[in-house]
N, C-alpha and C positions, 0 to 999 in steps of 0.2 A: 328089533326091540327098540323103540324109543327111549332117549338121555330122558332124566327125569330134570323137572322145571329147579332152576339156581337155587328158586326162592325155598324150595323142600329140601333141600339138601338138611343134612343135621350137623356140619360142619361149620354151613353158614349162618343156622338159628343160635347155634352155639356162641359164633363170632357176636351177632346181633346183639345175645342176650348181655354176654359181655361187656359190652360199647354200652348198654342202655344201665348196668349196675354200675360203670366206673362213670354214665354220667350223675347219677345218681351220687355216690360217694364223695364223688367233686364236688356238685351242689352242698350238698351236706356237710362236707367240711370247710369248704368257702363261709368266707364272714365278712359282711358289711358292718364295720366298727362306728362309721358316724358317716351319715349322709345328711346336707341340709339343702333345701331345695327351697329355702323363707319363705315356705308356704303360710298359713294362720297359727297363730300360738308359739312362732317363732321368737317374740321378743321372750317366751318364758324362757330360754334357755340362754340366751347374750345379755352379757353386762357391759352395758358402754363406761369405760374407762375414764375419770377422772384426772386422770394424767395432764398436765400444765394446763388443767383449766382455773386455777390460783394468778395465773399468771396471763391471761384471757388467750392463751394458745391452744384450747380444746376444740378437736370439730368435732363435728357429728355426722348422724347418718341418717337418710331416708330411705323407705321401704317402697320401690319403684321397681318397674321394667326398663325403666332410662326414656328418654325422647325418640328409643326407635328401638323396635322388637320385632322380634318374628312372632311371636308370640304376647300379646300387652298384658297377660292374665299372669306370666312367670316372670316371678318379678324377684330382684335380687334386693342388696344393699349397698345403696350409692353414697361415695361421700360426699357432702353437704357445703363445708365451710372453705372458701380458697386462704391457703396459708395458714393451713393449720396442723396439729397431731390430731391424727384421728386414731383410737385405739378401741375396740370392742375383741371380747373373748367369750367363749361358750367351754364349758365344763362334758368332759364326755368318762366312759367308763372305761377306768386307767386300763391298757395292754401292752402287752412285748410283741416285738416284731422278732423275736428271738427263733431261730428253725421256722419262720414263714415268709413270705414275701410281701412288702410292706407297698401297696399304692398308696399316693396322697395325691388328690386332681381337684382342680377347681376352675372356674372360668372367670375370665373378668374382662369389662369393655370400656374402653377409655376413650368416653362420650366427648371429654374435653380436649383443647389444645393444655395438653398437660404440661408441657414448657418442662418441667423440671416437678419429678415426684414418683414414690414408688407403688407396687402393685402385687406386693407378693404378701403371702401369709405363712402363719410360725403354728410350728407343734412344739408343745412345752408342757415341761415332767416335774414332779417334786408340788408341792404346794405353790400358790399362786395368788395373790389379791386382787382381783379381778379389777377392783375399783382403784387399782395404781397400778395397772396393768400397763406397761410404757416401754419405751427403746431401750431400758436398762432391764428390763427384764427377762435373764437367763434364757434361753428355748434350746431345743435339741436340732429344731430343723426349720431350715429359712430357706424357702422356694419361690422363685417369680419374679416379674418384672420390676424393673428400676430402669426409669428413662431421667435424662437430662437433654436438653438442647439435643443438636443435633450429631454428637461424637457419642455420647454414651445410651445407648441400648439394650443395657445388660439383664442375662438372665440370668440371677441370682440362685445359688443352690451352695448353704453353706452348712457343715454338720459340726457339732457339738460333740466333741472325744473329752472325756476327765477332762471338762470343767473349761476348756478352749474351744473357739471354734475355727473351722479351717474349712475356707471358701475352696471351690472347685477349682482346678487350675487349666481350664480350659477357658477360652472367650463363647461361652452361648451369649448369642445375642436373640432375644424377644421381639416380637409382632409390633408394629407401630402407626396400625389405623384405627379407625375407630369402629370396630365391628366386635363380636365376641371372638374371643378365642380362649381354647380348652388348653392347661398346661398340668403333664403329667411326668411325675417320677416315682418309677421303681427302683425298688431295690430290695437284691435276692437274698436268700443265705450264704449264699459262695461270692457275696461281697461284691459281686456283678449290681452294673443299673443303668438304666433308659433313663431317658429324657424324650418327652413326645410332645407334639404343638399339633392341637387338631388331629389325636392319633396317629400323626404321622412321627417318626423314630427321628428326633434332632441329634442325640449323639447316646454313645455308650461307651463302656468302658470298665473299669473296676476303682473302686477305692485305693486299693494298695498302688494304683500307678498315677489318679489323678487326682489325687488329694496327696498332703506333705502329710498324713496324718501318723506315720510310720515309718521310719528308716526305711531305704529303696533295699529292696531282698540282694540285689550284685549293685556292684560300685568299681567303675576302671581301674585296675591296678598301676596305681600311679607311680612301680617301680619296674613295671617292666620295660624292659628295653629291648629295640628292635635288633633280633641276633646280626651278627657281621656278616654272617651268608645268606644271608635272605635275601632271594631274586625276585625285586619287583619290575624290572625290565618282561614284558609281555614279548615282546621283540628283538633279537639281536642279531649282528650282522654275520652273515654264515661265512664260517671260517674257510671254508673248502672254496669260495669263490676268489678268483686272483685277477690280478688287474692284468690286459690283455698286453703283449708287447708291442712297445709305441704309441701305447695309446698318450704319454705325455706329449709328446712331442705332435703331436697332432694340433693345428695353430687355430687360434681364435679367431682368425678374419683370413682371407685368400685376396690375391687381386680379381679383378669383377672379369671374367673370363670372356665377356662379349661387347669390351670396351679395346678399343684399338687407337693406335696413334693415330693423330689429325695428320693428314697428307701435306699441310706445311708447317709440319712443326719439325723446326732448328732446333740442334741441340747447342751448338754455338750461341745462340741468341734466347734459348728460351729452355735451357738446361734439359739433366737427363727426363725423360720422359716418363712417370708413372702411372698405372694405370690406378681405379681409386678401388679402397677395400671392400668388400662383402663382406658377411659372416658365412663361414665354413659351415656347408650343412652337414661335414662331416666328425666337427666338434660336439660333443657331447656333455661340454661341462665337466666340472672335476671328479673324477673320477670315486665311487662309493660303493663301498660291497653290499650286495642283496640284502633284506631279512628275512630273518627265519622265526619261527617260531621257539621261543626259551626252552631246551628242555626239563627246568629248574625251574620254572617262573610259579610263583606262591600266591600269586596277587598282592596287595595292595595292604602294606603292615597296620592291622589297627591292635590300640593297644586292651587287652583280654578284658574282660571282666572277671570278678571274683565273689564269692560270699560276702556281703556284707555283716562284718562279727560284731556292728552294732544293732543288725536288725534282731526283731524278737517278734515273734508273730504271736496277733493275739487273733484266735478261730472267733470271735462274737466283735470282730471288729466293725460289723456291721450293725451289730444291736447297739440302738438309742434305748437311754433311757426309758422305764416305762414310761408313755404317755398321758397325759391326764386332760389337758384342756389346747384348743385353737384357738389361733387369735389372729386379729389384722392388725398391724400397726403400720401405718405407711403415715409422712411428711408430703402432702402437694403444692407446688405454688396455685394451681389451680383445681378444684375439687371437679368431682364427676362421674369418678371410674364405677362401675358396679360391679360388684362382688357376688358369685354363685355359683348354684352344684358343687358345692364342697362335697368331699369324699373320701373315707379313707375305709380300704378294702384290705384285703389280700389275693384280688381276683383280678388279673388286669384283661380280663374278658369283658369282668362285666362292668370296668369304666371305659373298657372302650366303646361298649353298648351304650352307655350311659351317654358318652358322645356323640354317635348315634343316633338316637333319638331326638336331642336338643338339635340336632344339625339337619333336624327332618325341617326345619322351618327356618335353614339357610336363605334357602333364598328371598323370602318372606322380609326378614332382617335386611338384607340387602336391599330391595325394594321401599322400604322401610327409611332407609337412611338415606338412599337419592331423595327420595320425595324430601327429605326433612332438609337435606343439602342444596336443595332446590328454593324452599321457603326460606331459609339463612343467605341466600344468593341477593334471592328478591329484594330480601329485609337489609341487606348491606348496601344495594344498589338505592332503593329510596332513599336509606339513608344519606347515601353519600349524594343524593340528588339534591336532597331538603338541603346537606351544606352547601350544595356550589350554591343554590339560590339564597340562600341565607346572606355568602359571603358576595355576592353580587351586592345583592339590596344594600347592604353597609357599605361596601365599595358606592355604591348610588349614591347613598347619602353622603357617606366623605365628600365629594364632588360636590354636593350643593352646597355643603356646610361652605367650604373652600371658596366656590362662585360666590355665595351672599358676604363670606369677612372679605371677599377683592374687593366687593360691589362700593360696601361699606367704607372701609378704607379710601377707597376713590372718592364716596363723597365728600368723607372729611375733608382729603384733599383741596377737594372744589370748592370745600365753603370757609376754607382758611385762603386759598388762593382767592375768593372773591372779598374776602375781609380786608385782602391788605389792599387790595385796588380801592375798594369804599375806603380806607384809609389815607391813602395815597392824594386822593381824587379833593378830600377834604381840608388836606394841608396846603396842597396848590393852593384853593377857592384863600384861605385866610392869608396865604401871601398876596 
């Protein structure tokens, strides 16, 4: 009698159907909360900030793919003005990340030698004035790059608890070329969270251990003392071994046993005869008894941990404020970075998809930015060609200018040296 085919079994349609309703269910309760991708009609939703533009410190923004794309048609928002606050925000529909799993991801490419400036963006709760929307403005969540010279490359990730905020206490450090990169964090209901660069996982951890945001749950008992019998000797010398007899007396050097008196050697004339020392290869050094292994040995006293009875745990130490609106405010000495695929889910599936796809036209990008680093090559090489000739030709001229005041100067010379001789010549003649 033949097995019947896998695929008929009613165990495994059952399995099947299963897997096909909990994808189902998943999609279904999954939610894309704000995706922007600055496609058209995008300015109806951002307000660019007015923030120190009284004081002519405002920049702005343009709506580009930047100077090198994989894509020229997906196009972000680049800032604009070097040395300035650039501030823009978009209004989205307020939620709790409360019992769900909050993604915030977005991309950005720093076109420019950015020298000193930041690169991250803010989720912010409670009402908001978009048009004084600026670095004093409240947020719950501050993610992303902040570069300075060449020591500080940090990747910013700083949370808002009652009303303080309190940066991550770990060193992430961010990407620093000039190509796009994708920067994601999660964060779960069990206060767990990711950090990703390009979907790949940069670090993890929980709130409660790296963030100060809450008293440490244990804390070392800073009164306990290490007891008086506590064996931390791994090794001690076995009692039962004795030291052999004579072994003291056993000498450090011997006479050299294959040296003999020279056949005219006088001891009247040339005293008693010694032979010279060796070391005894029957010496063994001071004598020490074996080890054994401690029967007692504890290891290595550290001191306990305890309850910490200042800590107080709060279960929604994870939930931010409701959220309401996104914003960029970043300081550059240099403008340039583009901003996109902003996203905030509760599906870190489908921003990894989301990355994904943008990265379907990596290499494109890349191609993209040689050639352009190619024409910046070219265009720095002329230039510097057009100065050495520049500074030539003025060097040339210096020289002639130089040559013609000797020439000149020399003639004067000549025609005041010939003055006094016609001078001369004439006072003779009248004597």
């Amino acid at each position: 009698m033949s097995k019947p085919m896998l695929g008929s079994s009613p165990l495994v349609l059952l399995c099947l159907l299963v897997m096909q309703f909990c994808c189902i269910i998943s999609s279904i309760s999954s939610e894309v909360i704000f995706e922007e991708r600055f496609e058209d009609g995008w300015k109806g939703k951002w307000v660019v900030s007015d923030w120190k533009r009284t004081e002519g410190k405002a920049g702005s923004f343009k709506h580009t793919a930047g100077s090198w794309a994989g894509d020229p048609d997906d196009k972000g928002i680049q800032t604009a003005i070097d040395a300035r606050h650039s501030a823009i925000s978009a209004k989205i529909n307020e939620f709790s990340n409360k019992n769900r799993t909050l993604v915030f991801q977005y991309s950005i490419k720093f076109e420019q030698e950015i020298e000193c400036g930041g690169g991250y963006i803010k989720l912010l709760s409670g009402f908001v004035n978009q048009k004084k929307f600026g670095g004093d403005t409240p947020y719950s969540l501050m993610f992303g790059p902040d570069l300075c010279g060449t020591d500080i490359k940090k990747l910013h990730l700083i949370l808002s608890y009652q009303g303080q905020n309190y940066p991550v206490k770990k060193n992430l450090e961010c990407e620093t070329d000039k190509l796009t990169h994708f920067y994601t964090f999660i964060l779960r209901p069990d206060a767990t969270y990711s950090v990703l660069v390009d979907n790949r996982e940069k670090d993890s951890g929980s709130l409660y251990t790296d963030w100060d945001i809450l008293p440490p749950r244990k804390i070392k008992d800073t009164k306990a003392k290490k007891p008086a019998n506590w064996e931390e000797k791994e090794y001690i010398d076995d009692p039962n071994d004795n030291k052999p007899e004579g072994y003291d007396s056993i000498p450090r050097e011997i006479p050299d046993p294959s040296e003999k008196q020279p056949e005219n050697w006088d001891e009247e004339e040339d005293g008693l005869w010694k032979p010279r020392k060796v070391p005894n290869p029957a010496y063994k050094g001071p004598w020490r008894r074996k080890k054994v292994k401690n029967p007692n040995y504890k290891g290595k006293w550290k001191t306990p941990w305890i309850d910490n009875p200042e800590f107080e745990d709060d279960p929604d130490l994870y939930v931010l404020k409701p959220i309401k609106y996104v914003g960029i405010e970043v300081w550059q000495v240099k403008a340039g970075s583009v901003f996109d695929n902003i996203l905030i889910c509760d599906d870190p599936e489908y921003a990894k998809q989301v990355v994904d796809d943008i990265f379907a036209n990596r290499e494109a990008e890349k191609e993209a930015f040689e050639e352009a680093e190619k024409v910046r090559k070219a265009r720095e090489d002329e230039e510097a060609q057009r100065a050495r000739e520049e500074g030539e030709r003025r060097r040339r001229e210096r020289g002639t200018d130089r040559r013609s005041r000797y020439k000149e100067r020399y003639r004067d010379r000549y025609r005041r040296h010939n003055r006094r001789d016609y001078m001369d010549d004439d006072y003779h003649d009248e004597l």
